[in-house]
C-alpha positions as CSV (number, residue, x, y, z in Angstrom):
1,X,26.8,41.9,23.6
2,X,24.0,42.5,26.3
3,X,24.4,42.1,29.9
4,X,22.0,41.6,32.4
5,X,22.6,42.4,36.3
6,X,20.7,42.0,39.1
7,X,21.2,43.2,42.5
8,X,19.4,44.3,45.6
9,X,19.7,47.7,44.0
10,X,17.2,46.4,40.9
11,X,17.5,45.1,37.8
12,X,20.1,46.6,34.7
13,X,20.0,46.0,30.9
14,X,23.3,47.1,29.1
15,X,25.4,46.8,26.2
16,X,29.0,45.8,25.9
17,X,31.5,47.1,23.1
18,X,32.5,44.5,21.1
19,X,36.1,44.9,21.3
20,X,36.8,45.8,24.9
21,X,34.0,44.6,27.0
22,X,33.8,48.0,28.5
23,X,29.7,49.6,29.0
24,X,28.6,51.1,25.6
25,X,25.0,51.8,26.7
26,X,22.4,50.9,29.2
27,X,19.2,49.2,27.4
28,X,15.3,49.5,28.5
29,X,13.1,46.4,28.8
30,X,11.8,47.5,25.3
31,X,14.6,47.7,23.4
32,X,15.3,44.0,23.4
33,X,11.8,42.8,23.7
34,X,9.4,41.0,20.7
35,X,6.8,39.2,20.1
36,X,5.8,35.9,18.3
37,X,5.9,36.3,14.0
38,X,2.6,34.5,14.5
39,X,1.0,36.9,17.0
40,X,-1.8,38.5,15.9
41,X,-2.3,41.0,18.7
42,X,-1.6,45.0,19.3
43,X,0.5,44.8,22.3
44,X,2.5,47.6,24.0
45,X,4.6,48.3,25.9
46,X,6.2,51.4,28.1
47,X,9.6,52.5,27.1
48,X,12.4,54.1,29.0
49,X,10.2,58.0,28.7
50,X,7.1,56.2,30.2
51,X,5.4,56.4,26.3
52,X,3.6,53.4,25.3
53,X,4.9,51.8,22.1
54,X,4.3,49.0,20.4
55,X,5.8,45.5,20.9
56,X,6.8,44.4,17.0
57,X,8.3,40.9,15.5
58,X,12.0,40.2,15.1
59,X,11.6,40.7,11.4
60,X,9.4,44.2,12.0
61,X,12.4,45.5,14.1
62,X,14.9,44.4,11.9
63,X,13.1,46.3,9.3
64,X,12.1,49.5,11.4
65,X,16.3,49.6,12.8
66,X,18.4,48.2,10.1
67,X,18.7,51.3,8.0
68,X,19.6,53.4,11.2
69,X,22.5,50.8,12.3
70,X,23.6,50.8,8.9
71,X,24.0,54.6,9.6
72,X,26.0,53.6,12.3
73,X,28.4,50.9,10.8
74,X,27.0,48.9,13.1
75,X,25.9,46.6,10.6
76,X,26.0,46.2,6.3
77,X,23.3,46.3,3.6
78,X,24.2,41.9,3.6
79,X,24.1,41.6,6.9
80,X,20.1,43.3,7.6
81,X,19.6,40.9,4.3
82,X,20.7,37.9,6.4
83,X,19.3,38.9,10.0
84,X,15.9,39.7,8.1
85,X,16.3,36.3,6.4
86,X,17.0,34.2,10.3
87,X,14.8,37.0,12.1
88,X,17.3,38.3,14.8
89,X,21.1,40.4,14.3
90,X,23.4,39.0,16.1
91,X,22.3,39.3,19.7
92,X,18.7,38.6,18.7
93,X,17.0,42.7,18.6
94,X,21.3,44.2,18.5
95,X,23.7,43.9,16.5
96,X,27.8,44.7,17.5
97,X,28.2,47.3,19.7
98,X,30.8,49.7,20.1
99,X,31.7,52.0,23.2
100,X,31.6,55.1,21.3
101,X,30.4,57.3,18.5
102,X,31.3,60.3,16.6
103,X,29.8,62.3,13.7
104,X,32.6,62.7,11.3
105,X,32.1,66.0,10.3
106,X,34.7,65.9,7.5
107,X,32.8,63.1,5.7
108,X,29.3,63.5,6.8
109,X,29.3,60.5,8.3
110,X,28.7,58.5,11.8
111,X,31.6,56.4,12.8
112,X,31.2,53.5,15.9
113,X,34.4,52.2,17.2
114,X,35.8,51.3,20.4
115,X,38.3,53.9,21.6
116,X,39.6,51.8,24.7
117,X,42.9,50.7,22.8
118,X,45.1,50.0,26.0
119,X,42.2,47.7,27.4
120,X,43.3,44.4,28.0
121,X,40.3,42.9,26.3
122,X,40.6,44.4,23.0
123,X,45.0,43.9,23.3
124,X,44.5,40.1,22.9
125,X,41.2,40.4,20.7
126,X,42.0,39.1,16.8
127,X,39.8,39.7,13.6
128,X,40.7,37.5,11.0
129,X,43.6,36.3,12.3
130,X,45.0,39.7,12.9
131,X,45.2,41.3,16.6
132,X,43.7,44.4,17.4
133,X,46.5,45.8,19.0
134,X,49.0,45.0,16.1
135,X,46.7,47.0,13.8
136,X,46.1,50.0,15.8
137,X,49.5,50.2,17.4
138,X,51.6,49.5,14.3
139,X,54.5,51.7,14.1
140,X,53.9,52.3,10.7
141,X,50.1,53.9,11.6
142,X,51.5,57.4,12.7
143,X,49.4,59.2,15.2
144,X,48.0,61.5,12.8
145,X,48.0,61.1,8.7
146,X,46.5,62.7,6.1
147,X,43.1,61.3,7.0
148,X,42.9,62.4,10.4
149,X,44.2,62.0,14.0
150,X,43.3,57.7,15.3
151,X,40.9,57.4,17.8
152,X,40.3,53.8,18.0
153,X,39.2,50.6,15.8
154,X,35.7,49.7,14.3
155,X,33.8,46.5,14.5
156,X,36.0,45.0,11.9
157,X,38.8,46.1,12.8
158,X,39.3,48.6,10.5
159,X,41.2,52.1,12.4
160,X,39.3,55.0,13.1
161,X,40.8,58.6,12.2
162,X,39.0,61.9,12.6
163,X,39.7,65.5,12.0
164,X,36.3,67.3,12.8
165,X,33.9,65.5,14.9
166,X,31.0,65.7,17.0
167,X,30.5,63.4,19.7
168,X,27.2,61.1,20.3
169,X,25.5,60.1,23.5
170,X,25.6,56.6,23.6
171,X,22.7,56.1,25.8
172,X,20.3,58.5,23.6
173,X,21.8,57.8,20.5
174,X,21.9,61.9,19.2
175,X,24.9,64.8,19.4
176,X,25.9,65.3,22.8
177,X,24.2,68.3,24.4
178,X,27.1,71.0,23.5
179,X,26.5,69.9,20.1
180,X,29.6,71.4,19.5
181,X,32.3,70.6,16.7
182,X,35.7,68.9,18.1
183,X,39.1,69.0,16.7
184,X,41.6,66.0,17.1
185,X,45.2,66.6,16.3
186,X,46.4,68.9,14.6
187,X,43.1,70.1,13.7
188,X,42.8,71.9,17.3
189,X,45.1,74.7,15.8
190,X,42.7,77.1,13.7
191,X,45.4,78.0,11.7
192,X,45.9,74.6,10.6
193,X,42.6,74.4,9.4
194,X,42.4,77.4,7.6
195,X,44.7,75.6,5.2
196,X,44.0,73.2,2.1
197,X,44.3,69.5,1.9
198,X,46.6,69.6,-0.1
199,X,49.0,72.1,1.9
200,X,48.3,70.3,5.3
201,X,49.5,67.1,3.6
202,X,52.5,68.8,2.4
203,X,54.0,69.7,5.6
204,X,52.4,66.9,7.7
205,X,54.3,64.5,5.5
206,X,57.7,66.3,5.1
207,X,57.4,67.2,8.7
208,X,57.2,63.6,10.1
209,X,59.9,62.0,7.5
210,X,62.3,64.3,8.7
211,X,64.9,63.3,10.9
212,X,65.7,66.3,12.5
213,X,62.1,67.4,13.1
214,X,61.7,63.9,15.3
215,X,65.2,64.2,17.2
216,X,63.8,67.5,18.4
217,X,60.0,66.7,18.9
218,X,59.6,63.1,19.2
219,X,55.7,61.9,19.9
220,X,54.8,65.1,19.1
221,X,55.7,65.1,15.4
222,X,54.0,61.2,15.5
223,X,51.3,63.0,16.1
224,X,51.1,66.1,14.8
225,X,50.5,68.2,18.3
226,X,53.8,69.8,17.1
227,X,51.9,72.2,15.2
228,X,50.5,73.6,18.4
229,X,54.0,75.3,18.6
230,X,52.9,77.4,15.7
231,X,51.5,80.5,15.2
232,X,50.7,80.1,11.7
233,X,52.0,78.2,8.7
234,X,55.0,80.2,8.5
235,X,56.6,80.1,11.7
236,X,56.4,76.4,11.1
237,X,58.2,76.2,7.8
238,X,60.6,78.4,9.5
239,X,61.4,75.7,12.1
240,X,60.6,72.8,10.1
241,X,63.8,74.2,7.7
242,X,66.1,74.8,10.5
243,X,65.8,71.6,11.3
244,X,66.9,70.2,7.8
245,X,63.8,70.5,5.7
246,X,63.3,72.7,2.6
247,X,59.7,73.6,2.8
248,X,58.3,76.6,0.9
């Protein structure tokens, strides 16, 4: 959703998430601004660097930006077929927003999701009859799985787990300036991933089913930080089997 303030201190274009009506970017004049499909003329326009660029149609910037929201699961191959069909996304030149973006490195690919999951906004908010908050803070979604550590809920609701990422600035839309890879979970512990999928499956599961693991650990086995304790994958079977386990 797009916002638009005005004070005595000037004039501000920005973008909402979605899902928590928190700031996901501040917008320039030309990012939201078109001209007639009839309109024969060359106009420009200056964008947020000074440059001049040119002022398109709704369908020529549906064209030029659908394949990079896509990108961004911001939007699906049907719907750039429909907002190229009615000439606007869904908030005319922008689709959904979302208040933050990662590069999943595990998986090569961007994820866009809203990571403010005590926000008040997005506690009440329901896709498809189903609330946001009884999706993402389900007992049954442990902190950390196999597929990563959660971070937060996508556009359609769908949770959001990373291992490796890298982090995007929202208002320039590339890897943040570190452009440096960041762990979640137990993926902080080098150790940890030094080992296989398969192996880091095997202890993550037989680690947070048992009962004595959690009476000593609590959160911490939910998710996964437990391995922090560690100095490598042995000291942890060593504890995980004193506990009650029979790990190898």
């Amino acid at each position: 959703m797009i916002k638009y303030t005005r004070s005595t201190a000037g004039e501000v274009i920005t973008e909402v998430c979605e899902h928590c009506g928190e700031l996901a970017s501040t917008l320039h004049i030309s990012d939201i601004t078109s001209k007639n499909e009839a309109d024969p003329r060359s106009i420009t326009i200056k964008d947020k660097d000074d440059n001049n660029i040119p002022v398109r149609t709704k369908r020529e910037w549906i064209v030029q930006k659908s394949a990079s929201y896509i990108q961004k699961n911001l939007l699906d191959v049907q719907e750039a077929s429909d907002s190229y069909t009615v000439s606007k996304f869904k908030y005319g030149l922008r689709p959904d927003a979302m208040c933050s973006q990662s590069i999943d490195v595990e998986r090569d690919v961007t994820q866009s999701f809203c990571y403010r999951t005590d926000n008040s906004k997005f506690l009440t908010k329901t896709i498809d009859g189903v609330s946001l908050s009884a999706s993402f803070h389900n007992v049954l979604e442990t902190e950390a799985s196999v597929s990563g550590s959660k971070v937060g809920v996508d556009r359609k609701g769908n949770i959001i787990r990373l291992k490796t990422y890298r982090k995007i600035d929202m208002d320039t839309g590339i890897v943040e300036a570190d452009n440096l890879k960041k762990y979640k979970g137990p993926h902080k512990e080098e150790w940890w991933r030094g080992l296989t999928d398969a192996d880091r499956k095997y202890l993550l599961v037989n680690t947070q089913l048992l009962v004595g693991m959690i009476a000593a650990y609590g959160k911490e086995v939910d998710d996964m930080k437990v391995v922090y304790r560690y100095a490598d994958r042995a000291a942890m079977i060593s504890d995980v089997n004193s506990k009650g386990g029979s790990l190898s």
